[in-house]
N, C-alpha and C positions, 0 to 999 in steps of 0.2 A: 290335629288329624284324627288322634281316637274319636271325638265326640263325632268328628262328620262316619265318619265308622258305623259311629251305633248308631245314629242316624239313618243310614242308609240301612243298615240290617232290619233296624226295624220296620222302614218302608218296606224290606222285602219279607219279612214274616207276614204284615198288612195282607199287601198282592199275592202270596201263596196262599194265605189264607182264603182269599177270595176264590181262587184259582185267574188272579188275574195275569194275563201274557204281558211281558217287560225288561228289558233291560237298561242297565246303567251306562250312560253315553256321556262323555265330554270328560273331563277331568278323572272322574274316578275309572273310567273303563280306560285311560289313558295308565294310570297306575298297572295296570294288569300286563293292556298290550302293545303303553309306548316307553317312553319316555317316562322315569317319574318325574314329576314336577307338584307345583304345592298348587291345591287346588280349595278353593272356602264353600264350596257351596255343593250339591245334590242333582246331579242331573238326572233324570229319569226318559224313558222313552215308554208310555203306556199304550195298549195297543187298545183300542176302545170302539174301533169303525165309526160307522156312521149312522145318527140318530140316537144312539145310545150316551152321548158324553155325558148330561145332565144328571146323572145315577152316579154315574162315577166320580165325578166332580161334588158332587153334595156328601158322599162316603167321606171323602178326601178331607173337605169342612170339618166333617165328625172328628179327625182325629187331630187338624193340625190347623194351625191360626194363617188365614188368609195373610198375602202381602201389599195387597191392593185394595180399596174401595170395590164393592160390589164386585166379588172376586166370581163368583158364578157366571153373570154378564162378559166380564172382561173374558174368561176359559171358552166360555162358548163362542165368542167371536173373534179369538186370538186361536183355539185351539193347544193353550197354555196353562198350566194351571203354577199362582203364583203364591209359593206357601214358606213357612218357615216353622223350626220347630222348636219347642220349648226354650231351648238355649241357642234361640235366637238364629240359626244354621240356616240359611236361606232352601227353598227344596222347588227346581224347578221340573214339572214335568209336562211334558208333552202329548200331545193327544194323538197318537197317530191311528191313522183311518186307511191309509192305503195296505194293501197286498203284503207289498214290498217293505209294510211297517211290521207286518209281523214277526213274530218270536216262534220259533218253532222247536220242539225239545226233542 
């Protein structure tokens, strides 16, 4: 559970960095405000709208090893991006486009 930890932190230093809007949904946002339960992998919710995913999705590349063949093709027509990180941590994140996907601080 540390490693998914640091994992996840450092996607969120990433996306602050950027100033990108985001939160952590499934498994790890369960830890906070359900139930814990063991969770192996990174879920993410990125807010990206619409026309812009392909910027974000290639940033993403830059820092972390695709899970899929032609992972750029599959994000843009899934609206998924399918990553993992160094030690192997799978990191799923979402491209959300609507309203009601945003993060608001």
């Amino acid at each position: 559970m540390k490693d998914l930890i640091e994992v996840a932190a450092h996607l969120q230093e990433l996306f602050a960095e950027r100033g990108w809007r985001f939160c952590f949904i499934e498994g790890l946002a369960v830890q906070h405000w359900g139930e814990p339960r063991v969770t192996l992998d990174v879920d993410v919710s990125l807010f990206t709208g619409f026309g812009r995913e392909e910027a974000f999705i290639k940033e993403l590349l830059n820092h972390y090893e695709a899970r899929v063949e032609n992972c750029l093709d599959f994000a843009l027509r899934n609206r998924v991006v399918l990553l993992q990180s160094e030690g192997n941590i799978s990191i799923d994140i979402a491209l959300a486009g609507l309203p009601f996907g945003k993060i608001r601080r």
